[in-house]
DRENPA-220732 format. One line per field, with one value per residue (C-alpha): residue number from 1; residue in three letters; x, y, z. Coordinates in steps of 0.2 Angstrom, whole numbers, plus 2048, in hexadecimal, padded with zeros to 3 digits. Layout:
# residues N
resi <- (NUM ...)
resn <- (ALA ...)
px <- (X ...)
py <- (Y ...)
pz <- (Z ...)
//
This chain:
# residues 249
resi <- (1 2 3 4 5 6 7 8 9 10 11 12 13 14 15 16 17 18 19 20 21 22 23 24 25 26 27 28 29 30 31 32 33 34 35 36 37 38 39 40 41 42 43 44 45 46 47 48 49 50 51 52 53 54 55 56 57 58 59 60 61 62 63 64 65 66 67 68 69 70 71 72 73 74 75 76 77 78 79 80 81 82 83 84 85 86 87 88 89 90 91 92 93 94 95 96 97 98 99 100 101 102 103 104 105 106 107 108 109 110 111 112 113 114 115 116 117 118 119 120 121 122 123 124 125 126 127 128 129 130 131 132 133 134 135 136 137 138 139 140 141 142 143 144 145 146 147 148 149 150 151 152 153 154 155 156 157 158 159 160 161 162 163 164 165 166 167 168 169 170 171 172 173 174 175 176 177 178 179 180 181 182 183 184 185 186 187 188 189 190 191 192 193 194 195 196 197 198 199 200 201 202 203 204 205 206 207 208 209 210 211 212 213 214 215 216 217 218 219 220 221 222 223 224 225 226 227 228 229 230 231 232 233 234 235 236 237 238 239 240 241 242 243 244 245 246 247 248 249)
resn <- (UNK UNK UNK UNK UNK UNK UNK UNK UNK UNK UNK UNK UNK UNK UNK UNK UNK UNK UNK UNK UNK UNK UNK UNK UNK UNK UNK UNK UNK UNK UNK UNK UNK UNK UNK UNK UNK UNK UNK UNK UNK UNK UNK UNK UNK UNK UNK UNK UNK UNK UNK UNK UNK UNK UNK UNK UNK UNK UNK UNK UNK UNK UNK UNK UNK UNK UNK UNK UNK UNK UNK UNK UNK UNK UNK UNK UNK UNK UNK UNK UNK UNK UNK UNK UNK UNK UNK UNK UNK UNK UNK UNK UNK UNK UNK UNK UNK UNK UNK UNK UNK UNK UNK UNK UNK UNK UNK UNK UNK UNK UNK UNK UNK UNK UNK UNK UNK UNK UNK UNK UNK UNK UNK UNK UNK UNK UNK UNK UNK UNK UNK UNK UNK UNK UNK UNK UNK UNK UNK UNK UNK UNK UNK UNK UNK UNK UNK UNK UNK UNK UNK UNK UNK UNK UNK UNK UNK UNK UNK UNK UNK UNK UNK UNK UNK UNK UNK UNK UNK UNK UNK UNK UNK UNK UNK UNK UNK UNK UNK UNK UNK UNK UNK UNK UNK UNK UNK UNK UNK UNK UNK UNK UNK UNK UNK UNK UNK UNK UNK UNK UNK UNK UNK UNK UNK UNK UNK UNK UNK UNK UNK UNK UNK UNK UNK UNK UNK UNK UNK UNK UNK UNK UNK UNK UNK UNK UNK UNK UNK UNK UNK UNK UNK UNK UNK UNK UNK UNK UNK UNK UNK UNK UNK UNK UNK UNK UNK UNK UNK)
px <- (817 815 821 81D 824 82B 831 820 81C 82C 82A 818 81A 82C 823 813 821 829 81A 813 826 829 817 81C 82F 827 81C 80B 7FF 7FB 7E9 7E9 7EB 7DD 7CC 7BE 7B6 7C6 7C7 7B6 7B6 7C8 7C8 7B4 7B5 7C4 7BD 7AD 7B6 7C1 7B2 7A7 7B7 7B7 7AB 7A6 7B5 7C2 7C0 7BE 7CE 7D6 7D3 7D8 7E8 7EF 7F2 803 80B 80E 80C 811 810 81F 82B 839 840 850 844 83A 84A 84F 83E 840 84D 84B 83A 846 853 844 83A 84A 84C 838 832 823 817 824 81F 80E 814 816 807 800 80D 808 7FE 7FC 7EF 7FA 80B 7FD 7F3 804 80A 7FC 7FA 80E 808 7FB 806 802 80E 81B 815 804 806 80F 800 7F5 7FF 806 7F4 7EF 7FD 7F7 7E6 7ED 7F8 7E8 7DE 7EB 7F0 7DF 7DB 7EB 7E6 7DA 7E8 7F0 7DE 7DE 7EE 7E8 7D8 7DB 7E5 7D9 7CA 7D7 7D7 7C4 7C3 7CD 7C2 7B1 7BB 7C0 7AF 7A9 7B4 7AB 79B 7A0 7AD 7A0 7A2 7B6 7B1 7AE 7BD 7CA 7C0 7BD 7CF 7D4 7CA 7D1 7E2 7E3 7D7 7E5 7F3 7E7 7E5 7F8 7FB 7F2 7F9 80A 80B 7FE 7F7 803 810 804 7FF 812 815 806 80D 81F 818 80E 81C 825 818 816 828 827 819 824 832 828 81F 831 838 828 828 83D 83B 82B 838 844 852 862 85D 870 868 857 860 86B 85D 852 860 85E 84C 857 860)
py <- (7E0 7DD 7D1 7C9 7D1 7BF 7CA 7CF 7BB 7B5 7C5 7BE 7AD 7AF 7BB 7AD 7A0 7A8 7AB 797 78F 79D 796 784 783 78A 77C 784 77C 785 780 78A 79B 796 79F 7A1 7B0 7BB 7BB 7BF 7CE 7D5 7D3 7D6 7E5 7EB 7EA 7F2 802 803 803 80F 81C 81E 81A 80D 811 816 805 7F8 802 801 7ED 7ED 7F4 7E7 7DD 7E9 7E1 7D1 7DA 7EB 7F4 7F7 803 804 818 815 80C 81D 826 81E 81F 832 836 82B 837 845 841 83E 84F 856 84E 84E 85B 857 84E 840 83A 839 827 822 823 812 80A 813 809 814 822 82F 82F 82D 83C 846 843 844 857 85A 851 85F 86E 871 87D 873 87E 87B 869 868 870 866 854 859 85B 84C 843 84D 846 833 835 83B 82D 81F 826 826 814 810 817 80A 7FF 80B 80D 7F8 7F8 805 7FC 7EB 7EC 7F7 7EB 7DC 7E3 7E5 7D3 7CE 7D8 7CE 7BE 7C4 7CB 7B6 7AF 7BB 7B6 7A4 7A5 795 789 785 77E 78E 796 790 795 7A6 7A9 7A2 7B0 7C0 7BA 7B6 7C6 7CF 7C5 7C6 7D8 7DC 7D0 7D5 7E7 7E7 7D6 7DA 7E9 7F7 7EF 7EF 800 803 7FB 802 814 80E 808 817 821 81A 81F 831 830 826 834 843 83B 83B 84E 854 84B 850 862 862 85B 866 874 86E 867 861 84D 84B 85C 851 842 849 851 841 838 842 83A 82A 831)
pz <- (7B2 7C5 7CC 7DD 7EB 7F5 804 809 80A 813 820 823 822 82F 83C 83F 83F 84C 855 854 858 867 86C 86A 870 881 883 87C 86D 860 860 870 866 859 862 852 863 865 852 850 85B 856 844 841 84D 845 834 83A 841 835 828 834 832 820 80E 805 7F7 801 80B 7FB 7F2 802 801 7F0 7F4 7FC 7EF 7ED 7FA 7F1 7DF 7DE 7D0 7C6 7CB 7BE 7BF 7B4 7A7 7A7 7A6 797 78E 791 78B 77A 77A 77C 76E 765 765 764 752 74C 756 764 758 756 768 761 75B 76D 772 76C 779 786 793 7A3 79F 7A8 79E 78D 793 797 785 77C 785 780 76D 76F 771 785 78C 798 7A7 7A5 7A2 7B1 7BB 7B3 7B6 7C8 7CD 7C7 7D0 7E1 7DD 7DA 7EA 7F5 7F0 7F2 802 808 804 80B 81D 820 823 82F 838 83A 843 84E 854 855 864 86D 865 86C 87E 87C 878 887 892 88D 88E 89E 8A4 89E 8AA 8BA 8B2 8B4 8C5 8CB 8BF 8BC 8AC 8A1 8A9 89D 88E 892 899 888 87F 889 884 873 86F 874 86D 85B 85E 85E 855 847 844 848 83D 830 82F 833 828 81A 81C 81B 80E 804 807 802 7F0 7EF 7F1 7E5 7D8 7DC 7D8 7C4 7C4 7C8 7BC 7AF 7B0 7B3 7A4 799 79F 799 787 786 78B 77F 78C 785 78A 794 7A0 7A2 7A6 7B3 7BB 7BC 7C3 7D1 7D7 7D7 7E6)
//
């Protein structure tokens, strides 16, 4: 069951405080730094490069991932180690086929489809090969969605500067009437300020988090191909246990 990750809210809702009370204990408005232009051209021509650079899929799976960052999925190692090695006393008592019963509990297709091919007599190398390419695969793809992130905390500050450059190129365009002056000053600025902003406070720390929670299920998934590749081998469990305590480290 995913749990909701509260650090992720406090370190976003703490880095814009600190940004809005720096901006107001030196006398600024906050109002001052709300400008619909510069968001316009920083997010919507980040968003456009970003989407220019990769497909259709990659980009929506990349959006969908970053609901991990406040609900990440589970990642319980020592759970898995004890399911393991309650399998592994198991076949060790009734043989393979007694695993066969756990199937009906299983919920994630990749641990039902690596003990159904163990159920099915597969031989622990060959399941290996056939489950670590499978995590290769499931790394490949989530790493890849994941990069749009990093690719949005590379342009927006470049996109930023761009901003402040046509805000700057108004004020020229406008040097006889005072009047439009403020406006377009205002826009150079806080283009650059979203720009920055933006990917060292949103999007860079996303992309690091996604390949944090990524990472951490490469490992349940390399636990698991171990542990199933060891009862399939016929492992005293105490020898499996010690050896997948070792991913823990």
């Amino acid at each position: 069951m995913q749990k909701f990750d509260i650090i992720s809210l406090i370190g976003i809702l703490l880095a814009i405080t600190a940004i809005l009370g720096g901006q107001a204990l030196e006398g600024g408005h906050i109002a001052s730094l709300l400008q619909l232009t510069a968001f316009l051209i920083v997010f919507g021509g980040t968003i456009g490069a970003v989407m220019l650079q990769c497909s259709a899929h990659v980009f929506i799976e990349g959006v969908k991932l970053a609901k991990w960052v406040f609900l990440p999925p589970a990642y319980e190692p020592r759970q898995l180690i004890r399911t393991l090695i309650e399998w592994s006393h198991s076949s060790r008592k009734g043989g393979l086929l007694s695993l066969e019963a756990q199937l009906g509990g299983l919920r994630d297709p990749f641990m039902k489809k690596g003990v159904q091919m163990l159920v099915d007599g597969t031989e622990p190398g060959a399941l290996r090969t056939a489950l670590e390419l499978e995590i290769d695969i499931y790394e490949e793809r989530l790493r890849r969605s994941a990069k749009i992130w990093d690719a949005a905390g590379g342009y927006a500050p470049t996109i930023g500067i761009l901003g402040a450059v046509l805000g700057l190129i108004h004020v020229m365009e406008n040097l006889s009437d005072p009047s439009k002056l403020g406006g377009g000053i205002a826009v150079a600025f806080v283009a650059t300020i979203y720009g920055v902003g933006s990917a060292n406070l949103l999007f860079l720390p996303i992309a690091n988090k996604l390949k944090a929670h990524i990472e951490h299920q490469v490992t349940l998934k390399a636990m698991f191909v171990e542990g199933l590749a060891a009862i399939g081998n016929g492992e005293n469990p105490r020898i499996i246990e010690s050896r997948l305590q070792g991913f823990l480290a």
